[in-house]
C-alpha positions in Angstrom: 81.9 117.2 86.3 85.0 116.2 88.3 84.4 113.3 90.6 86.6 111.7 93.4 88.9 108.9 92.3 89.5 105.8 94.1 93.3 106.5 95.9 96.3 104.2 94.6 99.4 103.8 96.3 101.3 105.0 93.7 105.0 106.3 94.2 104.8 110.4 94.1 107.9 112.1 92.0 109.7 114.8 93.9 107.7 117.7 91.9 104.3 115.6 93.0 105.8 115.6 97.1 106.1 119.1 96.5 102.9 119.7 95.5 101.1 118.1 98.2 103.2 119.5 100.9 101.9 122.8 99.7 98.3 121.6 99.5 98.5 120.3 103.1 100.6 123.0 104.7 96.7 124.9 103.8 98.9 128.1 104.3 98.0 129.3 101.0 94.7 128.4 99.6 95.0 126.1 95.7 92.4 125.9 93.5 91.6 124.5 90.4 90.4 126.5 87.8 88.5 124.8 84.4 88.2 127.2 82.1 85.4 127.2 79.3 87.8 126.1 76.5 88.7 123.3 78.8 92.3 124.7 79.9 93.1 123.5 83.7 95.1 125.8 85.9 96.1 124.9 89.9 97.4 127.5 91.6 97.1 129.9 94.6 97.6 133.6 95.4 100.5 134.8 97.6 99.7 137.4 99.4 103.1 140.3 99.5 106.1 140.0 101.6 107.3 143.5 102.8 110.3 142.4 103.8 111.4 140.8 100.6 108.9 142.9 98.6 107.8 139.4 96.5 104.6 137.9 96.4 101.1 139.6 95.3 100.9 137.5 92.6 99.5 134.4 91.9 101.7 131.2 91.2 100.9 128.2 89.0 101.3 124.7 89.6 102.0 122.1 87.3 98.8 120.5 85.5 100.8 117.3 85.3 101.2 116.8 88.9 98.2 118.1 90.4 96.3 115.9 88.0 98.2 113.1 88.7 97.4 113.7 92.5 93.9 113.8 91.9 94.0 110.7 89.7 95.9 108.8 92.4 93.3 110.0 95.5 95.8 112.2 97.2 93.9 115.6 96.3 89.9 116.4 96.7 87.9 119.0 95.5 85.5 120.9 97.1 82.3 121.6 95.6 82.3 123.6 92.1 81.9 127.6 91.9 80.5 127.9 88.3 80.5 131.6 85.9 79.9 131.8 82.6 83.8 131.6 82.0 85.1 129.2 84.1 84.4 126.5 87.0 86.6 126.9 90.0 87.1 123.9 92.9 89.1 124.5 96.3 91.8 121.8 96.5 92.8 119.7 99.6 94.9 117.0 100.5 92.5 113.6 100.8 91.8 112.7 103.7 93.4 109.5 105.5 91.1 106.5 105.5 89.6 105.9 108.5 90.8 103.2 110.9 88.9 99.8 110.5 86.1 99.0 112.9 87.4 95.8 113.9 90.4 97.5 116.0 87.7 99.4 117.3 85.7 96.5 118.4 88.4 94.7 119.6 89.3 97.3 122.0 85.5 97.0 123.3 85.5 93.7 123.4 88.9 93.7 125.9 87.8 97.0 127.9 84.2 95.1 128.3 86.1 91.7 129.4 87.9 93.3 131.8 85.1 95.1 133.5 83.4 92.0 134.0 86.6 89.7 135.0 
């Protein structure tokens, strides 16, 4: 089973940044396929281009670099679609960490003075 890892702030290479700008464009939709033998694939289907007349094939990513995402929390998984052959997860960029709650309370705390004042 694949779990969530904690997120680093670990320097991405340029073939990383490219991955995750393709991830969070969402304009093509990755996944992550685990294969019975254990083999890992990322990778998408783009849809065909009639005016260039390329696409309708799927494209791979790099293991490397997708795994290395995942390892550093900047990709999530969605929850697993399991046959017989293979498991298959929906990628996404990680979501941003939410903002603290003392910013937020601060704010109610001056918006609440000043009503009173």
């Amino acid at each position: 089973m694949l779990r969530p890892l904690p997120r680093t702030n670990t320097p991405l290479s340029a073939g990383g940044a490219e991955v995750l700008r393709l991830i969070t464009q969402r304009r093509f939709a990755v996944r992550l396929t685990v294969h019975a033998n254990g083999r890992r694939r990322y990778g998408y289907w783009m849809p065909l281009d009639p005016a260039t007349g390329r696409g309708g094939c799927y494209v791979a990513l790099p293991t490397g670099e997708c795994d290395a995402l995942h390892a550093a929390g900047r990709i999530e998984l969605g929850d697993p679609l399991v046959d017989p052959a293979k498991t298959t997860y929906q990628v996404r960029a990680a979501g941003r960490p939410a903002a603290s709650d003392t910013s937020t309370s601060r704010r109610s705390a001056v918006s609440s003075h000043a009503l009173t004042a």
